[in-house]
Backbone as numpy.savetxt, mean C-alpha at the origin, in Angstrom:
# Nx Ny Nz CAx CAy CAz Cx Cy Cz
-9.13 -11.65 -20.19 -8.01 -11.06 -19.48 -8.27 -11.16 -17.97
-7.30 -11.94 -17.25 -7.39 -11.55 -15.87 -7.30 -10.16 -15.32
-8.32 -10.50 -14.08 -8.45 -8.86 -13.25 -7.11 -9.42 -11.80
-6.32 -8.02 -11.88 -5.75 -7.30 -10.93 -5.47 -6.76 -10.04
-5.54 -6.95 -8.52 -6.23 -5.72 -8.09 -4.55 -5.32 -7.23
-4.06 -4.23 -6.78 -3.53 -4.22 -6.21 -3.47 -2.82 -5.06
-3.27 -3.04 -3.92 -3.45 -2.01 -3.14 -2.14 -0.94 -3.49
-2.48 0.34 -2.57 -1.50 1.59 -2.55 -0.66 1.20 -1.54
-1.29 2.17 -0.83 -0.56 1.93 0.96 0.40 0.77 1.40
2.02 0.65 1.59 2.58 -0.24 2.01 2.73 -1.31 0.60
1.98 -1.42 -0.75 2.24 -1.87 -1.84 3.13 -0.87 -2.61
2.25 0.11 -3.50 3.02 0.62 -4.44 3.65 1.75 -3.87
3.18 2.57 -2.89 3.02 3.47 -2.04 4.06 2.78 -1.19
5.07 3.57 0.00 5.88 3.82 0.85 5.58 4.16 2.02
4.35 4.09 2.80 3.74 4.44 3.58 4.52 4.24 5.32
5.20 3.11 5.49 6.26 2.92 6.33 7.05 3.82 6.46
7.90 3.99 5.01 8.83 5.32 4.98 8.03 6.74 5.39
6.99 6.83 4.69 6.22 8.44 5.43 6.19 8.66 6.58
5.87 7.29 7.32 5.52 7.15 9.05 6.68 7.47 9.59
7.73 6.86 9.43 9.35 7.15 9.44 9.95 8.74 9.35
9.86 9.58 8.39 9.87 10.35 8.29 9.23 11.39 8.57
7.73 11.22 8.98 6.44 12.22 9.69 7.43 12.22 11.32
7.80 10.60 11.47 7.81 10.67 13.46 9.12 11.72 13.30
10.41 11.31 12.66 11.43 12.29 12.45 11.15 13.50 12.47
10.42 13.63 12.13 10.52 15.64 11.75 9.69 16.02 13.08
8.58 15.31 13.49 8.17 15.60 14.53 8.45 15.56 16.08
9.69 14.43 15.83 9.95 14.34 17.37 11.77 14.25 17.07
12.27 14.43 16.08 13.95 14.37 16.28 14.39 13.00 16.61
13.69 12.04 15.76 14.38 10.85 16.27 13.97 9.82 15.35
15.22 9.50 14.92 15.07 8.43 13.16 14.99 7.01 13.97
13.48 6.41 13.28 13.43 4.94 14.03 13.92 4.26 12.62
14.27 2.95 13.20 14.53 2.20 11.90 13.35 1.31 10.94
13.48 1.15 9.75 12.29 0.35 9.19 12.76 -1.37 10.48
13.57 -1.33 10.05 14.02 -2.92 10.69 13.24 -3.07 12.09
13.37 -2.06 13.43 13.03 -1.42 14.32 11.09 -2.00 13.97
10.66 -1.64 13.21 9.28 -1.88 13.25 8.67 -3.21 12.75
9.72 -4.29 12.80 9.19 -5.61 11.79 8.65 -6.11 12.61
7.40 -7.20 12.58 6.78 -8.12 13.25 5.57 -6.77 14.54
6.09 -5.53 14.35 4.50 -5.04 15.23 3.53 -4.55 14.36
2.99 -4.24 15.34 1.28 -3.96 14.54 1.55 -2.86 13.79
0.45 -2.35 12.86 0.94 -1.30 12.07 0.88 0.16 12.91
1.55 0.85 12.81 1.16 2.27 13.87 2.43 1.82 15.20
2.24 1.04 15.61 3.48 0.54 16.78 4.57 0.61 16.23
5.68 0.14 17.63 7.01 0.10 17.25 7.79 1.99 17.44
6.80 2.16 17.02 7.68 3.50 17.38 7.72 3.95 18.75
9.03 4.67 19.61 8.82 4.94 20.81 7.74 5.89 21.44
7.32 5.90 22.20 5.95 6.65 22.96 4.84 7.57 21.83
4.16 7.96 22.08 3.57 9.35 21.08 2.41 8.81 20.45
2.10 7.50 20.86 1.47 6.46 19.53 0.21 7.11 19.16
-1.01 8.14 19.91 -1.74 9.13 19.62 -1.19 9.74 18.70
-0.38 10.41 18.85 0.35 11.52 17.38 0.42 10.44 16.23
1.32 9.65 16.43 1.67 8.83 15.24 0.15 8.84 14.34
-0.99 8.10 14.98 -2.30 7.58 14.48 -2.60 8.67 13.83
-2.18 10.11 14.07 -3.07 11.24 13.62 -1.76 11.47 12.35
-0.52 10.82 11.83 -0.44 11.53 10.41 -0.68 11.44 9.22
-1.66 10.11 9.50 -2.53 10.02 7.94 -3.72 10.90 7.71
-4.42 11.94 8.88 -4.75 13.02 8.53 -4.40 13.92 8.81
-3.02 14.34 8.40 -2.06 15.74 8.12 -2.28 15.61 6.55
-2.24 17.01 6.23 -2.08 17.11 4.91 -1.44 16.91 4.64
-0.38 16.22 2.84 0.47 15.91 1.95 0.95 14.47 2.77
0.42 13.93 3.64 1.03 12.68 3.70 0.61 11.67 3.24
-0.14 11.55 2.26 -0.63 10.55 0.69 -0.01 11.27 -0.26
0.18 12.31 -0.15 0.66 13.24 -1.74 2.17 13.06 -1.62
2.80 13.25 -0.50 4.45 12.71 -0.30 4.84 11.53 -0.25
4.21 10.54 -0.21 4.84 9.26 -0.12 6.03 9.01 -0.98
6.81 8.12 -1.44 7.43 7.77 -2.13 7.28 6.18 -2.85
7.32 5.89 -4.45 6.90 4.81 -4.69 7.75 3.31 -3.79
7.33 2.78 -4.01 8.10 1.13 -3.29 9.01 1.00 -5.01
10.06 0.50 -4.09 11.47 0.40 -5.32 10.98 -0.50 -6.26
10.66 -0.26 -7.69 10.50 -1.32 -8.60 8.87 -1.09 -8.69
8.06 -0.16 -8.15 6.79 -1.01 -8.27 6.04 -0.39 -9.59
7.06 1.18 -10.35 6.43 2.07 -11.63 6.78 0.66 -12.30
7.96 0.72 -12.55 7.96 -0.38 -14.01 7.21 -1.90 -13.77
7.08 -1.96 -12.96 6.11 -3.49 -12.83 4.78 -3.55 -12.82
4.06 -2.29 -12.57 2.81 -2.22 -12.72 2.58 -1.93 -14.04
3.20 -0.74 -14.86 3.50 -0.42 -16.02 3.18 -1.64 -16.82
4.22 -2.88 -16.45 4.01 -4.13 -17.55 2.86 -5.01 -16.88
2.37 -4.96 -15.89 1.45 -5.56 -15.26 -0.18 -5.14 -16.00
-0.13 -4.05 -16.15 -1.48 -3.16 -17.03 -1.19 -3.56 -18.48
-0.18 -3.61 -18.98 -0.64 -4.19 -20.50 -0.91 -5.79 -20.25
-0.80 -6.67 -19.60 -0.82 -8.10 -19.44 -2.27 -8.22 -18.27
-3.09 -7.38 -17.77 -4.25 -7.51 -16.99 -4.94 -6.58 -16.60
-6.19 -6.77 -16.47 -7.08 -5.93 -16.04 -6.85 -5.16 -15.07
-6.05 -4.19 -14.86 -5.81 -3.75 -13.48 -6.29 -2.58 -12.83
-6.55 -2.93 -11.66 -7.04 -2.11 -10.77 -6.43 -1.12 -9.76
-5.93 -0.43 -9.62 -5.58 0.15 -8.22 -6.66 0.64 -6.95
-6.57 -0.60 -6.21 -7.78 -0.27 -4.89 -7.22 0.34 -3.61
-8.01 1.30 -3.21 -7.20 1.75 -1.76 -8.25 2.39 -0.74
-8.69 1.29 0.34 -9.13 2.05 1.30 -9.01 3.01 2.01
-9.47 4.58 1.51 -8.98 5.66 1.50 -10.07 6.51 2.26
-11.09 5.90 2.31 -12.14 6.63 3.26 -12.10 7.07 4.76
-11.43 5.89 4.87 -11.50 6.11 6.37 -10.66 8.12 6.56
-9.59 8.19 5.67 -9.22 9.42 5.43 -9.43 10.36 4.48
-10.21 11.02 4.35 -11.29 11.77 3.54 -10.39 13.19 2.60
-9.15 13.39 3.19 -8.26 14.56 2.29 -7.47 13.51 2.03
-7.07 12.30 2.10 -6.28 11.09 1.38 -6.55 11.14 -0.27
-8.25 11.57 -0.51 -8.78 11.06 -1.82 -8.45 12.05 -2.69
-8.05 12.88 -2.76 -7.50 14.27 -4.00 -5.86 14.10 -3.76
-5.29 13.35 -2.28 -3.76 13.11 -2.74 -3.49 11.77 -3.51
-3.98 11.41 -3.16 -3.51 9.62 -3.44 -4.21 9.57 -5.31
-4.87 10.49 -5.69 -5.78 10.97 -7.13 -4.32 11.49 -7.84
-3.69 12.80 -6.88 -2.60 13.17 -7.60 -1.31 12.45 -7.58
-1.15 11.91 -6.39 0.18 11.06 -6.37 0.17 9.74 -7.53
-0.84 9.24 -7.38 -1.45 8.00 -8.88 -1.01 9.00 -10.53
-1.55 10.09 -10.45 -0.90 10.70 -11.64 0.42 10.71 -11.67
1.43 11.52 -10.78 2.70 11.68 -10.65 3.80 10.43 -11.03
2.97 9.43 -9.97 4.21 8.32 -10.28 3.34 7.54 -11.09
2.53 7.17 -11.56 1.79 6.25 -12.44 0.95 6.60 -13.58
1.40 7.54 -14.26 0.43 8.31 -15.39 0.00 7.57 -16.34
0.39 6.23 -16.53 0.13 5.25 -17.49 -1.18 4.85 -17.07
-1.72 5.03 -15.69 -3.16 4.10 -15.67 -4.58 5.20 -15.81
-5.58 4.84 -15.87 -6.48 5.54 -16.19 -7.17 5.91 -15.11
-8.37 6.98 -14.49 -8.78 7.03 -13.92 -9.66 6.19 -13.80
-10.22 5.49 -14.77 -11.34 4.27 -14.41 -10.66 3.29 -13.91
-9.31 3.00 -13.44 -8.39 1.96 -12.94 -8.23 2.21 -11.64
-8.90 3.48 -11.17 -8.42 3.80 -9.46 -9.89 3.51 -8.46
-10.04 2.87 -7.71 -10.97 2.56 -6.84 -10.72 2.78 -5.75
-11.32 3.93 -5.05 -11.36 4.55 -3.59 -12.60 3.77 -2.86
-12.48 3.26 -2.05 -13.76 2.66 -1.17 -13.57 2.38 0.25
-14.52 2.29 0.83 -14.60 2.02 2.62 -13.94 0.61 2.89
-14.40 -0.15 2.28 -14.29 -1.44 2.65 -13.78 -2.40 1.38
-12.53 -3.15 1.39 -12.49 -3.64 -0.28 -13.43 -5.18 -0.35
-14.30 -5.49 0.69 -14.84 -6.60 0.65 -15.62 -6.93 -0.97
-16.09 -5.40 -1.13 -16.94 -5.28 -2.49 -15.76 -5.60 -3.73
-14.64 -5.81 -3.66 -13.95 -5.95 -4.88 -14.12 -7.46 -5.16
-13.79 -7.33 -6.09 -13.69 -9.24 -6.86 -12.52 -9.20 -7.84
-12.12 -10.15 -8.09 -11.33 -10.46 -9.29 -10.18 -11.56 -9.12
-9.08 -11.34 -9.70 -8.47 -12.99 -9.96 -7.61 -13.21 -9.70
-6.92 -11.78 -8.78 -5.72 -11.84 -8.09 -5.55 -10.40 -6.69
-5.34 -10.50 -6.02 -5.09 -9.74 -4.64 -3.69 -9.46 -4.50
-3.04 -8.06 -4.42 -1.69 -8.06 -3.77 -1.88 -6.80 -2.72
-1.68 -7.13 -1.43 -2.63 -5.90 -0.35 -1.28 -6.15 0.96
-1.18 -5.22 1.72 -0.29 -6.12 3.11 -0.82 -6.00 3.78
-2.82 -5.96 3.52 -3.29 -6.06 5.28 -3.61 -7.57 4.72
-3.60 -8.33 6.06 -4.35 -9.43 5.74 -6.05 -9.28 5.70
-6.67 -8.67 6.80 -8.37 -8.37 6.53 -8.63 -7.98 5.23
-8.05 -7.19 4.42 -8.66 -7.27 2.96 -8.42 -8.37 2.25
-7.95 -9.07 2.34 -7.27 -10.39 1.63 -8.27 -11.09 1.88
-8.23 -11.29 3.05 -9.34 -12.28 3.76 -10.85 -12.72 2.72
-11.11 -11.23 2.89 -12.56 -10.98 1.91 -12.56 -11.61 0.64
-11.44 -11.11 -0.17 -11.31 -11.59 -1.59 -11.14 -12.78 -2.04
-11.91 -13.00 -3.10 -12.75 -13.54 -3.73 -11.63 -14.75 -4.91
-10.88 -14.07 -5.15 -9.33 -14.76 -5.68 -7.94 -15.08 -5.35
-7.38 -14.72 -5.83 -5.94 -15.34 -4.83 -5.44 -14.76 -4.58
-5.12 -14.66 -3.45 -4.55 -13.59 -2.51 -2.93 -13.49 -1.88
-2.76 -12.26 -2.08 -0.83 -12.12 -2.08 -0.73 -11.61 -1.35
-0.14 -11.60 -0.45 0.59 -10.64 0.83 1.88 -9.67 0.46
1.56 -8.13 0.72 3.09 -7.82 0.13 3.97 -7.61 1.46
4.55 -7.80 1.27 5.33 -7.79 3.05 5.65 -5.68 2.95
5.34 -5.96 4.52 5.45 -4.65 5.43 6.16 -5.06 6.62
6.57 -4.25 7.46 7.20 -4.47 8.90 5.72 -5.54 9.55
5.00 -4.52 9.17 3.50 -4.87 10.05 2.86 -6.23 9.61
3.14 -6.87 8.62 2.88 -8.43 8.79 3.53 -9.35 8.20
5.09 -9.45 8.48 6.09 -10.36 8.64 5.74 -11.71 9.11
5.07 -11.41 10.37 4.21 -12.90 11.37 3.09 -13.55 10.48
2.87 -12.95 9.62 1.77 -13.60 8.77 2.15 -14.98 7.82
1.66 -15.57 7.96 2.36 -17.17 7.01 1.07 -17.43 6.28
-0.29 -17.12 5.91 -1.66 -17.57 5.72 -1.77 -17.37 4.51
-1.02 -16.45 3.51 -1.09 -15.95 2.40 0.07 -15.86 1.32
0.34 -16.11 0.50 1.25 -16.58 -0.46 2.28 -14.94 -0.35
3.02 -15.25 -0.38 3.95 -13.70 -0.14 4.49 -13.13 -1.02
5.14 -11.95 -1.89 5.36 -11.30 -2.21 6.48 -10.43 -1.52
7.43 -10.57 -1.76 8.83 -9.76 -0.81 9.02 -8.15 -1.17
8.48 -8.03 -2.54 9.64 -7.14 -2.92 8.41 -6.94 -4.62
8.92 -5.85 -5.45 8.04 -5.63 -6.86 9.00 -6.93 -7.63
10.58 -7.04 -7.74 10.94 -7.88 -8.49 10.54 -9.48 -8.29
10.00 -9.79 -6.87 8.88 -11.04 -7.13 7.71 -10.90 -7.45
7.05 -9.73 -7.58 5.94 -9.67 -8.01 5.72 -9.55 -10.04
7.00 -9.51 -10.41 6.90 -9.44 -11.71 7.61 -10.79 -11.86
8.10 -11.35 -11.33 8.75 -12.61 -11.50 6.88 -13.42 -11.65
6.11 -13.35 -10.59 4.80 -14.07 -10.10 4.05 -13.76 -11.58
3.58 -12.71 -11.85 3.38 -12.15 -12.85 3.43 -11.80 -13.93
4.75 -11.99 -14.55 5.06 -11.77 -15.67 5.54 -12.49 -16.35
């Protein structure tokens, strides 16, 4: 059976939309996803960019996310057809690891806890397929590597792409 790996953040996870919605509530002012395509991740939004950096350690903002449209039922059929993994560099944010534990239950109760991999760095992963939207983890890995598109790397052409979950089950399934 092929191995799987696929990231949270900006994959299955909504993490754009959180950022979106954290700057809203905090400063009264709805940016657009469109508004953030082609900048770096964290940019694009108007001034504050200190605050912004600090709401992945506010509490419930791994536990609120919202899934990416399509990505329960495609992982769902993705785990009976492969080894799968859910990897997410989560260290760097240290109260991330008991949300992103419960949010994986909530919207994904089908996978197991031996399927969730929290780590510093995903250089240590291996296996036979990559779907991540940073490119530096891609980079590392060891198999073939998918880009899932985010605002934040649109400019990227280096890595086979992924638009959306319904090409990723099209790729896949």
């Amino acid at each position: 059976m092929k191995r799987l790996i696929v990231d949270m953040d900006d994959v299955i996870a909504d993490a754009t939309g959180q950022f979106i919605n954290f700057y809203e509530r905090e400063f009264g002012v709805r940016v657009t996803r469109e508004s953030l395509n082609h900048q770096e991740e964290g940019l694009g939004f108007p001034n504050h960019h200190d605050i912004i950096q600090q709401f992945p350690f506010r509490e419930t903002f791994f536990q609120t996310m919202q899934p990416n449209e399509g990505s329960q039922e495609i992982v769902e059929k993705l785990n009976k057809k492969y080894e799968l993994y859910i990897v997410s560099a989560a260290l760097e944010f240290p109260q991330s690891l008991s949300e992103k534990l419960k949010w994986l239950g909530e919207h994904f109760p089908f996978l197991h806890w031996k399927q969730i991999v929290f780590c510093g760095s995903k250089a240590v992963v291996h296996g036979d397929y990559m779907i991540d939207d940073l490119p530096y983890n891609l980079e590392t890995f060891n198999g073939e590597k998918f880009i899932f598109s985010a605002p934040h790397n649109l400019h990227i052409n280096t890595f086979q792409r992924l638009n959306n979950w319904k090409e990723a089950g099209e790729r896949f399934l």
